[in-house]
Structure formats: C-alpha cells, structure tokens
C-alpha positions as CSV (number, residue, x, y, z in Angstrom):
1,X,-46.9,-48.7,122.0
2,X,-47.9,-49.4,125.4
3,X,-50.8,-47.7,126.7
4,X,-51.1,-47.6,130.9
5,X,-54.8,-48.5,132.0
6,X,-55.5,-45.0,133.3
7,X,-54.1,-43.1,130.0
8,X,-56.4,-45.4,128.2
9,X,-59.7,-45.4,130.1
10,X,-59.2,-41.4,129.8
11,X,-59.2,-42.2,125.8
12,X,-61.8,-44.4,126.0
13,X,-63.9,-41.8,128.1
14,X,-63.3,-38.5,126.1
15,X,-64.4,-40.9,122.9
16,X,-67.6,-42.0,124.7
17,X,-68.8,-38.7,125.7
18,X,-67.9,-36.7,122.8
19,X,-69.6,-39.5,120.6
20,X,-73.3,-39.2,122.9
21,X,-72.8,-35.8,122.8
22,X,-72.4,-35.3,118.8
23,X,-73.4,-38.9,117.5
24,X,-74.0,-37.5,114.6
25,X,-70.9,-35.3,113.9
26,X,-70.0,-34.6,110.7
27,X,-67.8,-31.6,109.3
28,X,-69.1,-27.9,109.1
29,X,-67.1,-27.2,106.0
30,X,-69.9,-26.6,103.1
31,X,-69.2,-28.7,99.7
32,X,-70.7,-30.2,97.1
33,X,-68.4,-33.0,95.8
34,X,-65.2,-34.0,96.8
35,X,-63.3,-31.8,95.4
36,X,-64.9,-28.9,96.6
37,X,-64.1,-30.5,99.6
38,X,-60.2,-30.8,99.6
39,X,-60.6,-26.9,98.4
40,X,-63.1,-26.2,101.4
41,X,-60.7,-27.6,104.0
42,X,-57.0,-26.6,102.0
43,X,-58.8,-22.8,102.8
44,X,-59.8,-23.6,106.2
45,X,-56.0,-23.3,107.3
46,X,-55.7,-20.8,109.8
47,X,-59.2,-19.3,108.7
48,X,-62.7,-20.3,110.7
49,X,-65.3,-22.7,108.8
50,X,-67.8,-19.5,109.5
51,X,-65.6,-17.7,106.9
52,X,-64.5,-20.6,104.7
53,X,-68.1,-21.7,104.5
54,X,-69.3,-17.8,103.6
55,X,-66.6,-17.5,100.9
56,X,-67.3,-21.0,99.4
57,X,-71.2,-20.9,98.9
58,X,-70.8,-18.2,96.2
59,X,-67.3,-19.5,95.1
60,X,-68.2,-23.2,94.6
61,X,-71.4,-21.9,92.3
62,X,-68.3,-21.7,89.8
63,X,-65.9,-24.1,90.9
64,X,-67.4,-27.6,90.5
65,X,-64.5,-29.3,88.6
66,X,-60.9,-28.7,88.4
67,X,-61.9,-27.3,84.7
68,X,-63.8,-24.5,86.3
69,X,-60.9,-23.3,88.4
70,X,-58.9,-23.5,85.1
71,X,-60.7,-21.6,83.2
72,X,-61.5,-18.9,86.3
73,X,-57.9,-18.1,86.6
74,X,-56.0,-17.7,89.3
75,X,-57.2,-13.8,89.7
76,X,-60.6,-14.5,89.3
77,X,-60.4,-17.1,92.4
78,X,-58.6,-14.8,94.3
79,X,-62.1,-12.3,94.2
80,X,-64.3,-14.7,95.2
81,X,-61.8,-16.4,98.5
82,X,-60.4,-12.5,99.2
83,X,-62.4,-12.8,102.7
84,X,-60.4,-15.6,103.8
85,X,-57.1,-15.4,105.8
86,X,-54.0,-15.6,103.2
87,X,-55.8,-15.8,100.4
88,X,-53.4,-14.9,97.7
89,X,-51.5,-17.8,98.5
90,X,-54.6,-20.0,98.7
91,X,-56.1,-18.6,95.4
92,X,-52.3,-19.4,93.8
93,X,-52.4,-23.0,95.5
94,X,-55.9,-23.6,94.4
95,X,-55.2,-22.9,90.6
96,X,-52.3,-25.1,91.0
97,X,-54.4,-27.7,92.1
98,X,-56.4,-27.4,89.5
99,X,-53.5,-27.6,86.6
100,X,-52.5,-30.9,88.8
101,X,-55.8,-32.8,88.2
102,X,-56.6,-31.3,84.9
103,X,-53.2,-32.4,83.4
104,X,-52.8,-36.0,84.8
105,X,-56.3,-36.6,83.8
106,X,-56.6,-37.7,87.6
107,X,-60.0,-37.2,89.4
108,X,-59.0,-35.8,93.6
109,X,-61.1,-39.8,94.1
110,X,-58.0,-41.5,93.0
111,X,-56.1,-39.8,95.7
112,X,-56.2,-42.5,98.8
113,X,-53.8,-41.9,100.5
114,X,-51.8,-39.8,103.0
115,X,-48.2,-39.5,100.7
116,X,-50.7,-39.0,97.8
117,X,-52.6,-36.0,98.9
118,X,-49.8,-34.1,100.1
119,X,-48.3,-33.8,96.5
120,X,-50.6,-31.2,95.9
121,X,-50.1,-27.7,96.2
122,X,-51.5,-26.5,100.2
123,X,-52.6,-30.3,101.2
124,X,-50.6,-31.0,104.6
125,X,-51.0,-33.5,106.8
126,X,-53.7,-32.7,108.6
127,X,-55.7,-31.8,105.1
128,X,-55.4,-35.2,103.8
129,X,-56.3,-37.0,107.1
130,X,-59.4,-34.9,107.5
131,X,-60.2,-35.7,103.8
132,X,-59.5,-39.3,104.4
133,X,-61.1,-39.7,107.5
134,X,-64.2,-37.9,106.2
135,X,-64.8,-38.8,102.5
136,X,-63.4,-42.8,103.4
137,X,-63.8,-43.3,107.2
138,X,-60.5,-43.9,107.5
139,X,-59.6,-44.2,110.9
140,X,-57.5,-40.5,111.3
141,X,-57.6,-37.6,113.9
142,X,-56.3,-34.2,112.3
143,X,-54.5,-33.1,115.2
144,X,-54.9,-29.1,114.7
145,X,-53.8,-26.8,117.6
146,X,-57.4,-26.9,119.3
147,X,-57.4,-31.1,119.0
148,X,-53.7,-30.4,120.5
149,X,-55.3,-28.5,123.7
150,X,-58.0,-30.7,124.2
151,X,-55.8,-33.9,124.4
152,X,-53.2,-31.8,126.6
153,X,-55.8,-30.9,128.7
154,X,-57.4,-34.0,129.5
155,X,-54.2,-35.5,130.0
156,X,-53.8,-37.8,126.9
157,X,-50.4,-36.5,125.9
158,X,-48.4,-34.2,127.4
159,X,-46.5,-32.0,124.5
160,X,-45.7,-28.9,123.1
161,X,-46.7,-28.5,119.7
162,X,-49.5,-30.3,117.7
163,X,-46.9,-31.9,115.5
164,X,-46.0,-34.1,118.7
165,X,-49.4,-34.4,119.8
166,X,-50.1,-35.5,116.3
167,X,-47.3,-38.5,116.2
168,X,-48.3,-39.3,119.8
169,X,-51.7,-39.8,119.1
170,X,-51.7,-42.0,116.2
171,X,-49.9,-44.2,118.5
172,X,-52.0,-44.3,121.6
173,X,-55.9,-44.0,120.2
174,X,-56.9,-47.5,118.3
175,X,-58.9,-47.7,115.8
176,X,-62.1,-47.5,116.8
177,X,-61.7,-44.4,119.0
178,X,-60.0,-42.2,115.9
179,X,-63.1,-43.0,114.6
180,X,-65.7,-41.5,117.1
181,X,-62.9,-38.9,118.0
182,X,-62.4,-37.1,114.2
183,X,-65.5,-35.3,114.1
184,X,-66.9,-35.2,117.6
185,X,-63.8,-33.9,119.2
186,X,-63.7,-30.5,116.7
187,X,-67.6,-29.9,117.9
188,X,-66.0,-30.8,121.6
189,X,-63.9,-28.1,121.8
190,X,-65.4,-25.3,118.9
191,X,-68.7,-25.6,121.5
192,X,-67.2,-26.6,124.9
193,X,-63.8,-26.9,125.4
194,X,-62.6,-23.5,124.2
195,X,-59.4,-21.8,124.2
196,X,-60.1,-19.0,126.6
197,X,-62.1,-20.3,129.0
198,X,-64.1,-23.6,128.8
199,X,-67.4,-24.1,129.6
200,X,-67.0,-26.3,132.6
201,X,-65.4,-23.2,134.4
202,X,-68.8,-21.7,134.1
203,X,-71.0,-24.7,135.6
204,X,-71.5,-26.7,132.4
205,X,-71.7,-30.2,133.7
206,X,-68.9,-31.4,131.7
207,X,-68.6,-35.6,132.0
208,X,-64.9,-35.4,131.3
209,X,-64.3,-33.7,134.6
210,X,-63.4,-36.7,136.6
211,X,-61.0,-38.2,134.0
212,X,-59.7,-34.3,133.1
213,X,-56.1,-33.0,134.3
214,X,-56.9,-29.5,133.9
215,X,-60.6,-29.6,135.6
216,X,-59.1,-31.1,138.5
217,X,-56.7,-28.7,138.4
218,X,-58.9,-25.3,137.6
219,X,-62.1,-26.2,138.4
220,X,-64.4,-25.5,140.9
C-alpha cells in the first residue's frame, strides 16, 4: 500500500516520541510464564490491567500450568477472577483452555501463530498479536479501541471502528515502527493521550502536537 510522505512522517513521528518517551515499554499485565500470560491478557478484555493484575497475583499462586486450572475447576477459577469484568464467561473460557492444552499434550509455546492462537477458547485477534508481539517480538500492534483513538487522532487513519483501524494499520506502519509502537503507544495514551481529555489540553508539552490533527484542531 502506498503510503503519502506526510501520512508517513506522522507514523514515523508518533513512533519516535512514544519510543524516547517509554524506551523501555513493556506490558503491565503481571505473569509468571507464558501461559499465565495468554490468561492475564484473555481477562484483560474489557477489564483494566489495575484489576486484571489484582485478581491474577493471588490467582496465578495456583494456576502455573494448564494442570492446575484442571484440577481447580472451573468454579474454583471463577472465585479467585470474580473481580474482573464478565468473569463467568472468562472463568468458563479459561478452564477450556486448560482441557485444550492438557489434552493435545501441547505446551501455549507451540502456539506461533495468529490462526493458531485464536483456536482457543477467548483468544481474539488482538490476544494473540499482543502475545506474539510480546512473548516473540513479532512485529504486531493490537489495535484496541484506545490504539484506535490515538491513530484517529493523530491523523494516521481515519475510521470508525478498531476493526478498520486494525486492517489499516497493518498495512501502513512497517516493520520497524510496529515494533517501537506495541508497547509504547498503550503507555502513550493510558498516561497522556486519554479518552476524556488529553493531557496536551492541559499544557503538557506534547511533541506530537505539530504532526497531530486533533491538537491542531482543539488545542490551545
């Protein structure tokens, strides 16, 4: 896809700064191993990391291996998640999970791939690119509906719904830059570029504001 200088310096800029900002980003989501870490983020749908993270600290002291959530049940995982938004669905999806791994004899490592990791029970899209991009550095943004605003915003892409956003973005950000963006740009706007009101409004020197649609447009 064709990129127009201006669309792309704008890319290139919002990875620069988010990178010196946060260089070195990593996810908030607390974990152990890497399956904790599919759980931790398959929970995080619709729920904060504050509350995911809270949950998991006490809940991942018995849930080290697809075994444990086996033998927990599905009730018992309910208890210790019940904090978290839609967690009777979770909890049911989590157990399932477990049965997965436990009877394919498959550890969640062997799972490499996007199509792979959406065969499991509450592992979208955006789950699997977060757990690739994080556990493999595979060059993926998660496009959630904050990643959506930010991009919007700036004037990357100009769309209605993440899922556009999403397809959009694979297509204009190269490689290199999905790899600064994935972490940096969820710290860019859980700490600056909120949904209410962003920080720049306030007199936070953002350096996006000369490259940014809706600065130019809303600032002062």
């Amino acid at each position: 896809m064709r990129v127009s200088a201006k669309k792309k310096e704008k890319i290139d800029k919002l990875a620069d700064v988010t990178y010196e900002m946060y260089p070195d980003a990593k996810t908030e989501l607390y974990y152990e191993n890497i399956f904790q870490f599919i759980v931790a983020i398959a929970m995080s749908a619709q729920a904060t990391d504050v509350w995911v993270n809270k949950a998991n600290r006490e809940f991942f002291k018995v849930l080290k291996t697809p075994e444990d959530g086996l033998q927990l049940w599905e009730d018992a995982i309910r208890e210790y998640i019940k904090s978290i938004n839609f967690f009777n669905n979770k909890a049911k999806n989590v157990y399932k999970m477990c049965q997965i791994l436990v009877d394919t004899r498959k550890n969640i490592s062997e799972y490499k791939t996007i199509p792979e990791l959406t065969t499991l029970p509450w592992v979208w899209i955006k789950t699997a690119k977060v757990f690739l991009a994080v556990v493999y550095d595979q060059p993926f943004l998660a496009v959630d509906t904050h990643v959506h605003r930010v991009l919007n915003r700036v004037g990357i892409v100009k769309t209605k719904m993440p899922e556009e956003t999403d397809k959009l973005a694979a297509k204009l950000i190269t490689t290199q830059n999905l790899n600064k963006l994935h972490n940096t740009l969820i710290l860019f706007w859980r700490y600056q570029c909120i949904a209410r009101k962003p920080k720049c409004v306030d007199g936070w020197e953002c350096w996006l504001k000369n490259h940014c649609d809706w600065y130019k447009k809303n600032g002062s």
